[in-house]
N, C-alpha and C positions, 0 to 999 in steps of 0.2 A: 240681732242687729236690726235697727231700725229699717223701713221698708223706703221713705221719702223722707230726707232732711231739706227744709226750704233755709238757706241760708241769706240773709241780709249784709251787704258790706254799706257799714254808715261812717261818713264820713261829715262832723257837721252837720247834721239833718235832723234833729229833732223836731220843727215842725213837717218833715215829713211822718218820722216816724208817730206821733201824737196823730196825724192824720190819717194813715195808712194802716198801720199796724195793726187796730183791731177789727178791721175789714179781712187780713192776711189769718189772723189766728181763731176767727170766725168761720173760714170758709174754709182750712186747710186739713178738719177730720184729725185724722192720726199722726199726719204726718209731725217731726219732731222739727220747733223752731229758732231757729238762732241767730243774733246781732252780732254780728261781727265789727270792732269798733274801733277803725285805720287810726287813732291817736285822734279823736275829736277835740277842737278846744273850746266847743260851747257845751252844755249843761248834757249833754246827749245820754252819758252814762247812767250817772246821777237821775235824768229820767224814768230808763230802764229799768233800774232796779226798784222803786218804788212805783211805780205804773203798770209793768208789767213783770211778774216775780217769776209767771210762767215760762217766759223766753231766756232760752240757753243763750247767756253772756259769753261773747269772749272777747276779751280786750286785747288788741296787740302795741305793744312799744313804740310803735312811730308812725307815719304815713304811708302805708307800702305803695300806694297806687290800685287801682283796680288789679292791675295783673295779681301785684308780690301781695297783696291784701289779702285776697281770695286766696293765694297757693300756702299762706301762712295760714289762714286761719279753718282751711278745710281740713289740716291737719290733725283737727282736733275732733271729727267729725265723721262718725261708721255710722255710715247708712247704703243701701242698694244706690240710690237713688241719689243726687244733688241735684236740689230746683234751685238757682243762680238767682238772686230776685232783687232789681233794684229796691229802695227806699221809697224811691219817688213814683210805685206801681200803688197802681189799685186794682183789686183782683177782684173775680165775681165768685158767683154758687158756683160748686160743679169745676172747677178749673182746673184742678190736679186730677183728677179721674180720667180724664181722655189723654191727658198724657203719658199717664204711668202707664192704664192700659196695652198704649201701642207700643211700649217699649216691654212689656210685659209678653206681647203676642208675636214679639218682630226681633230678634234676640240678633240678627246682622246692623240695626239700625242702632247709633251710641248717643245718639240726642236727639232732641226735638222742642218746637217752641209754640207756642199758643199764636193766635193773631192777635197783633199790638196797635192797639189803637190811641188817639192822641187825647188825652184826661180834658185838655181844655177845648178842641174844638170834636166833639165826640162821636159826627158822621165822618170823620178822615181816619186815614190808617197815620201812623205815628211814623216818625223819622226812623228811629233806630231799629228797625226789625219789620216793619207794616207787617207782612202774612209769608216773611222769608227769605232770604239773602242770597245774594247770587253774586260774582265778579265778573267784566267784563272782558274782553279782549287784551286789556291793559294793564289788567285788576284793580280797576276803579271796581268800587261795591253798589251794589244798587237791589232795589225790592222789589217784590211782588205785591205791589201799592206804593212806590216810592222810588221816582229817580230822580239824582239832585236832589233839588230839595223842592221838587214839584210833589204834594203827597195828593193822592187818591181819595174820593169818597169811595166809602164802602156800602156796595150796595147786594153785597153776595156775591159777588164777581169771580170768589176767590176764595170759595168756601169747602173745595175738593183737597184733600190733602194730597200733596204733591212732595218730592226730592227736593232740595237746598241743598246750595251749598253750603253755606253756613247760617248758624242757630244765635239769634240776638245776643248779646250778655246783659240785654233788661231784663231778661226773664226766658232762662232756659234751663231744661231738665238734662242731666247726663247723665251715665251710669259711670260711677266712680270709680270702678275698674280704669276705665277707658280713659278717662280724664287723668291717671296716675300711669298708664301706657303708654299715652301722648307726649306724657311731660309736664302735664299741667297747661298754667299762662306764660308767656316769654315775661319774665320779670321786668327786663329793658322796655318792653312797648309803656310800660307806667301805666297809660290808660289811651282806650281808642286802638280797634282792628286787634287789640287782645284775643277777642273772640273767633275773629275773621283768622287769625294765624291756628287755633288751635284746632279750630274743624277743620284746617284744610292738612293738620298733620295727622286728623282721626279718617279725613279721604283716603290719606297715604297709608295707612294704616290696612286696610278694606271696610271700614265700616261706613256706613251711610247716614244722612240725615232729613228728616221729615218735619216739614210744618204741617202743625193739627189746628185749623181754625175753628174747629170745635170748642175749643178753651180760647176764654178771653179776657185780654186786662188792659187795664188803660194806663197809658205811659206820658208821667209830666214832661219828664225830656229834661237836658240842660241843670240838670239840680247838682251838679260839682261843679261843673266848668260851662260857663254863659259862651250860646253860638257866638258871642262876639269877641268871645276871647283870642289875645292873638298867641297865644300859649298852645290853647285848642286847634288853632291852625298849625302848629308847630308838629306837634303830636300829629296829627291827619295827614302830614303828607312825611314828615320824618317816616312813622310806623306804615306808611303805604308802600315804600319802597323797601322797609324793609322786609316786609308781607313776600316781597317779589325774588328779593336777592335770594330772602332763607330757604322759599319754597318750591320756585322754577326751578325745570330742567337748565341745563346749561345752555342748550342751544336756545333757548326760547326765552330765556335772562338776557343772553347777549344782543338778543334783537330786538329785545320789546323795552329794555331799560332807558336805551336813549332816547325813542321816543317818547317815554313816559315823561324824562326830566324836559325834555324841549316842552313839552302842554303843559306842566310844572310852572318853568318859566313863562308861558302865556300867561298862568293864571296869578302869578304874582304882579305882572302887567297889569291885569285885569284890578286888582285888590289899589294898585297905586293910583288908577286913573279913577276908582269909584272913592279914590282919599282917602282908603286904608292903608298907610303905609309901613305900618309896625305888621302887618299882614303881611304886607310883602315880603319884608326883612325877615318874617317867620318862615316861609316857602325857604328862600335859603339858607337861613342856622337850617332848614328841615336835612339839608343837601349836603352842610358841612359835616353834620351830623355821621351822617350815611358813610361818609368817606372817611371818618373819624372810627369809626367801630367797624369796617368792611369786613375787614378779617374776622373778627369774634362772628359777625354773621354771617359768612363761609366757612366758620367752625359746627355751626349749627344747622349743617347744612345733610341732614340725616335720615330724615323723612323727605322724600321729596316725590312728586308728582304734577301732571300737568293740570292746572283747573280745566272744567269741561268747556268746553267751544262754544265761545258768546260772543255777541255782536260787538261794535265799539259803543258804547253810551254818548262820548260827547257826537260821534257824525250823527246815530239814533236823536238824538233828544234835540242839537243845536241846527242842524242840518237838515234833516226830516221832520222834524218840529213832532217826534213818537217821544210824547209824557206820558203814557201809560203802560204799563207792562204789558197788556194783554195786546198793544200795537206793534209788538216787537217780534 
């Protein structure tokens, strides 16, 4: 069996993949590589196969979402090792070797991610992962180089590998054991905090997780869904609460969920007065959502554990005026 499969889920992205790709199959060694291809409807496929002959296809039947994408089309795929790798990454020399290593050295640790940095402004760490993910008080998510959407220069700050709680899904290594223990992705999340649900059921689990800034790639960001989508907002706080219902203890559900939806409701205040207001109407379909499926996500309620003990973000960030992780 293969040792590292870096897997790609494309959806629409051919001028990603024309751009990326032979950056990814240049610098990935032995590892074995494969497109996995959510029901694209521009030329995507049709690309692949006469572009590049060497990358393992696999086409699935309809749009599964980041989550059902991935948990379909890993199916098809024996290796130690799954590197999770957006489209929209650009990876360097050297990238998979520090990874595989510590997973190779460290056999309690089930994933781990490189430090992600932003492709278009390339002293900053990148939105979805900077140098490692953490949840806060509330479990709101936030980085080590990114909170909000305040993001960090990197200037070595943050070059120690350290524990996370959770491992980007732009580009993370797992051991495929572990990821088929877990459960895989919640098919329901579609896409967004996918990833944030599935290392917090490998915590529950006992396994641990490591950011290695050793390994580096750079991340476009936004290449399915535009931050200004109000779909995207949909999804971010729908799947944030769900994050909390599936995976709190009981007693620390019951106390922390009201508060969460009240700053909820803030922040769709906030989306109406700045004139977003299909934003705002997205916060609550997020809400009706939640109350529409409770049961199925108290059914899934199986792994469970407390996140580790973190500050609040919005008093840290709005109140303290601490945008940087290392003021925290």
């Amino acid at each position: 069996m293969t040792k590292t499969a870096v897997v790609i889920l494309n959806y629409n992205g051919r001028t990603y993949l024309e751009k990326f790709l032979p950056g990814v199959i240049e610098h990935s060694g032995k590892s074995d590589i494969y497109v996995a291809d959510n029901a694209s409807t521009d030329d995507s496929v049709e690309y692949l196969k006469h572009a590049f002959p060497q990358v393992k296809l696999i086409i699935l039947e309809k749009n599964y979402g980041f989550a059902g994408g991935y948990n379909e089309a890993l199916k098809s795929v024996k290796a130690d090792y799954l590197l999770l790798l957006n489209s929209d990454v650009e990876v360097t020399k050297n990238w998979i070797d520090p990874l595989e290593q510590f997973l190779d050295e460290n056999q309690m640790y089930a994933a781990c991610q490189p430090k992600i940095k932003d492709f278009n402004h390339r002293a900053l760490f990148e939105y979805a992962g900077a140098c490692g993910g953490f949840v806060d008080f509330l479990g709101y998510p936030f980085c080590r180089g990114r909170i909000f959407d305040h993001l960090e220069a990197d200037s070595g700050q943050y070059n120690e590998p350290i524990d996370i709680f959770w491992s980007s899904g732009a580009c993370m290594l797992i051991r495929s054991k572990v990821f088929l223990e877990a459960g895989g992705f919640d098919e329901d999340f579609f896409a967004h905090m996918e990833e944030i649900d599935l290392c917090w059921r490998i915590h529950s689990l006992g396994y641990k997780i490591k950011s290695i800034p050793k390994s580096v790639v750079y991340h476009v960001g936004g290449g399915t869904l535009s931050k200004t989508s109000p779909f995207k907002t949909y999804l971010n706080f729908r799947n944030g609460l769900s994050l909390l219902i599936k995976n709190l203890p009981l007693s620390k559900l019951l106390s922390k969920i009201p508060v969460r939806i009240l700053l909820d409701w803030v922040a769709a205040m906030k989306f109406l007065l700045e004139g977003r207001p299909r934003h705002m109407i997205a916060v609550f379909k997020a809400h009706f959502a939640n109350l529409t499926r409770l049961g199925k996500n108290i059914g899934k309620r199986k792994l469970i554990s407390a996140a580790p003990k973190s500050k609040l973000m919005i008093f840290e960030y709005y109140i303290k005026r601490n945008k940087r992780y290392s003021d925290l």
